[in-house]
C-alpha positions in Angstrom: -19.2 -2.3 -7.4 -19.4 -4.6 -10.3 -16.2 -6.6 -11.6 -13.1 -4.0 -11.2 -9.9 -4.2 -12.9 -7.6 -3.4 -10.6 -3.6 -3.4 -10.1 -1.6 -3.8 -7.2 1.9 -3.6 -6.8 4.5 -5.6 -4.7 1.4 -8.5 -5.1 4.2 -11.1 -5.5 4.1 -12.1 -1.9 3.0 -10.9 1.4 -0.2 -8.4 2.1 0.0 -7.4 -2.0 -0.4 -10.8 -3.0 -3.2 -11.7 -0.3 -4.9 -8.4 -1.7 -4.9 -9.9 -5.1 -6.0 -12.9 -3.8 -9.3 -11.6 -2.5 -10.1 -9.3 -5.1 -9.8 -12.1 -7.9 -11.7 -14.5 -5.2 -14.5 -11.8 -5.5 -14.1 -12.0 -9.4 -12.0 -8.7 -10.2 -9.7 -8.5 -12.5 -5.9 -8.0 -11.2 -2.9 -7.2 -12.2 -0.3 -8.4 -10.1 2.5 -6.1 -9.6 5.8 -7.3 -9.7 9.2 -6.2 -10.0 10.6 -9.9 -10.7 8.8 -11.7 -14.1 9.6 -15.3 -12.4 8.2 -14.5 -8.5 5.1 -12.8 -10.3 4.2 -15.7 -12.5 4.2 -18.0 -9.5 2.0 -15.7 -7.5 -0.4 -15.3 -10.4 -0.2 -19.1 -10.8 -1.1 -19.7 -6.9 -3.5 -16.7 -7.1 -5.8 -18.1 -9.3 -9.3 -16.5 -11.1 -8.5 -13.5 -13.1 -4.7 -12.8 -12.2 -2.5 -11.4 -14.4 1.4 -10.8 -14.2 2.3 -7.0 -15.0 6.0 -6.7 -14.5 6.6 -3.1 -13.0 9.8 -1.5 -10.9 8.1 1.2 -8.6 11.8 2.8 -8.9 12.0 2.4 -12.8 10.5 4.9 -15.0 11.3 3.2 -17.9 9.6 0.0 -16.3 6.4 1.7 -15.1 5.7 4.1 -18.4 5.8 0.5 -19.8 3.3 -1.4 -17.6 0.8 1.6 -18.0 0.9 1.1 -21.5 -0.5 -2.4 -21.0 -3.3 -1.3 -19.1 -5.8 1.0 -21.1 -8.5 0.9 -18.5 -8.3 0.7 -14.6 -10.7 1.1 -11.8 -8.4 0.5 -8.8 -4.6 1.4 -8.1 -3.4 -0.4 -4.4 0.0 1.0 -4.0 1.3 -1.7 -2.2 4.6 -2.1 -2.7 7.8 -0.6 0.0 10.5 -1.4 1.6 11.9 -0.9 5.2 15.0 -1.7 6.4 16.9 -5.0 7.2 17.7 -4.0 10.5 15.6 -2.0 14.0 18.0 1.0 14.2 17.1 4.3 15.6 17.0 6.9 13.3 20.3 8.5 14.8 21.7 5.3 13.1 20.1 5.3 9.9 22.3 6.2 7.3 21.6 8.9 4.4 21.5 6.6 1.8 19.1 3.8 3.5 16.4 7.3 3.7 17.0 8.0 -0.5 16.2 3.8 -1.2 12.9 4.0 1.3 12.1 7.1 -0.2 12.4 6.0 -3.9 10.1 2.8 -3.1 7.9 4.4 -0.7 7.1 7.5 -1.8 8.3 9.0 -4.7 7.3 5.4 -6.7 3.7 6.0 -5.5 3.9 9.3 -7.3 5.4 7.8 -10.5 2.9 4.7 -10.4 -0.3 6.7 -9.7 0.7 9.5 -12.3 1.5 7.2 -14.7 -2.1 5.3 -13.9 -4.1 7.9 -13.9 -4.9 8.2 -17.5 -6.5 4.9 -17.3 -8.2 5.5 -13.9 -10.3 8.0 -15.2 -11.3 5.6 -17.4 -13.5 4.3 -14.7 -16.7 5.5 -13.2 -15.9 4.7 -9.8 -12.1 5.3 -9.4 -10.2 4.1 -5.8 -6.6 4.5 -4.8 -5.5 2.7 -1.6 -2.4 3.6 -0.3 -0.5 1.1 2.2 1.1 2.9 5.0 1.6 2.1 8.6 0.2 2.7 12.2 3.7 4.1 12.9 3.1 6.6 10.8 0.9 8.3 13.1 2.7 11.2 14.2 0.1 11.5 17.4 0.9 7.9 18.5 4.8 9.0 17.7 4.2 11.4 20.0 2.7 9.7 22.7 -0.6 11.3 21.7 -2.7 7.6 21.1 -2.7 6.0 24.0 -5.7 4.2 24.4 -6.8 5.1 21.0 -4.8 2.7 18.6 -4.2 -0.5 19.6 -0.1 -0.7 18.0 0.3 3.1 19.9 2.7 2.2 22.4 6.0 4.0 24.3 7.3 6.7 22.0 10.8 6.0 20.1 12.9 6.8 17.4 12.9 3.3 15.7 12.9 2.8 11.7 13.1 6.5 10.8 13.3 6.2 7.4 10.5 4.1 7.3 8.4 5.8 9.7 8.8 9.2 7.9 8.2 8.1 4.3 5.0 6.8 5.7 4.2 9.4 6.9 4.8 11.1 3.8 2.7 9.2 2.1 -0.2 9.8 4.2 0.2 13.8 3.1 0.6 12.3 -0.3 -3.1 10.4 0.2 -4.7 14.1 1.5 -3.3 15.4 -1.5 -4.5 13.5 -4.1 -7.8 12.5 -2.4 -8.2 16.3 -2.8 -7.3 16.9 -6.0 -9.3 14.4 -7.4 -12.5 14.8 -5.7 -14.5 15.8 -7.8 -13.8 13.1 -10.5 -15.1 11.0 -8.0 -12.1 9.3 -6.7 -11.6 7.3 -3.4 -8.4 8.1 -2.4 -7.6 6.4 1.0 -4.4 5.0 3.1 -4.8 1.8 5.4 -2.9 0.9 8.6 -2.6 -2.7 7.9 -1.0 -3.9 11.5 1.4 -5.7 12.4 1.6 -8.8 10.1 3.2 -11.8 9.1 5.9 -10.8 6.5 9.2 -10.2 5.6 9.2 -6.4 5.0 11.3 -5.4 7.6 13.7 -8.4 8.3 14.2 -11.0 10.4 13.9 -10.4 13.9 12.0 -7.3 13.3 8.4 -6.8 14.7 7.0 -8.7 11.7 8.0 -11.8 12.8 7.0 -11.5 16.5 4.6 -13.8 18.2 2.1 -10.4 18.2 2.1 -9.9 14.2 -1.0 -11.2 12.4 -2.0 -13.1 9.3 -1.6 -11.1 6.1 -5.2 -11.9 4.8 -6.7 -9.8 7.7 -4.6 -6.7 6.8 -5.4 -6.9 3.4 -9.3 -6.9 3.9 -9.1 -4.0 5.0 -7.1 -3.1 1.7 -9.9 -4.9 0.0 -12.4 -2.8 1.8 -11.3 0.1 0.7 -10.5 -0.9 -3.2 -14.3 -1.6 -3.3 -16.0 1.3 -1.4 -19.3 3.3 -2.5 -19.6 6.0 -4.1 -20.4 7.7 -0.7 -17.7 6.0 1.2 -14.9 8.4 2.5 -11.9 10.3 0.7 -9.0 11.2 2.3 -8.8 9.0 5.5 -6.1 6.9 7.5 -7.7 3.7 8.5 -6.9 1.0 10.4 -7.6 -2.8 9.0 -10.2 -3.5 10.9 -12.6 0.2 9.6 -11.2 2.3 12.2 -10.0 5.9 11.3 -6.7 6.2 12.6 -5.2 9.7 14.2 -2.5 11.4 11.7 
């Protein structure tokens, strides 16, 4: 693909902002998502190339009818930004209300963004939608049904519920869309980025473990799949690293 413009959200810090990073490295256009105006012009500023600050609340209506105003023409969406929570409780543990915020980040604010975006997406002759979601999304490895074939599936439990299932959500939401919009040509795709280096799900939490990675691997991946063919695949669950991952 020639230069893109592209827009992903939660790009102030962590895999987003790595993302960015490599697409304006490979001279794109990007928009950096980001809910705070202050955090966003830093990351833009560290960014470098062809970054540019779009303040946008994934949870805000108000806030991402706004942003989509500012951005006439678009050629990939990276629905990047989520949240987790701040502790490792089983889902017996999880409280009602930590399921609604997850929810309203992770998976009703990928509605509302791509929604909202895709008047300008179809704008573009070679549209592409990446979706970030999560190995533990897999409900085979959840169920014990991956051993041997993803390298995060590992014993079965009934950690980060809320997290896990909106995920998992989301990876019905990708099917969806990818086959809704088909024949308009979009790439509509979700990525396992592993394990990595960031604070999405709190201290102490599997992200900060001696076994997470660097951030700029998962987001090649992300990369990958911003910028695929024309005859690349629709519809899939992949891991970083190119590797379709089982639902």
């Amino acid at each position: 693909m020639n230069k893109s413009i592209a827009l992903v959200t939660g790009a102030n810090k962590g895999i987003g902002r790595e993302i960015a990073r490599q697409l304006t490295a490979e001279g794109h256009t990007v928009y950096v998502g980001s809910r705070d105006a202050g955090r966003g012009k830093d990351a833009v500023a560290g960014i470098g190339g062809d970054a540019r600050l779009l303040v946008i609340d994934v949870t805000d209506p108000e806030s991402i009818a706004a942003a989509a105003r500012q951005v006439p023409a678009l050629d990939i969406l990276v629905n990047n930004a989520g949240v987790s929570s701040s502790e490792r409780k089983p889902v017996t543990e999880e409280s009602l209300d930590l399921f609604r915020r997850v929810y309203e980040t992770n998976v009703f604010g990928v509605v509302a963004v791509t929604n909202a975006f895709l008047p300008a997406l179809r704008r573009s002759a070679h549209p592409r939608i990446v979706n970030i979601s999560s190995g533990t999304a897999s409900l085979a490895a959840s169920a014990g049904q991956a051993q041997g074939v993803i390298a995060f599936a590992s014993a079965p439990s009934g950690a980060l519920g809320a997290y896990r299932s909106s995920k998992t959500a989301l990876n019905e939401l990708t099917v969806l869309y990818a086959n809704e919009l088909s024949e308009e040509g979009f790439k509509v795709n979700a990525l396992a980025p592993g394990a990595r280096r960031t604070d999405l799900m709190g201290p102490g939490a599997l992200a900060t473990s001696p076994r997470a990675g660097d951030p700029a691997q998962g987001a090649a991946g992300a990369v990958r799949l911003a910028l695929l063919p024309d005859d690349g695949p629709t519809g899939g669950f992949f891991s970083w690293d190119g590797t379709p991952v089982p639902w």
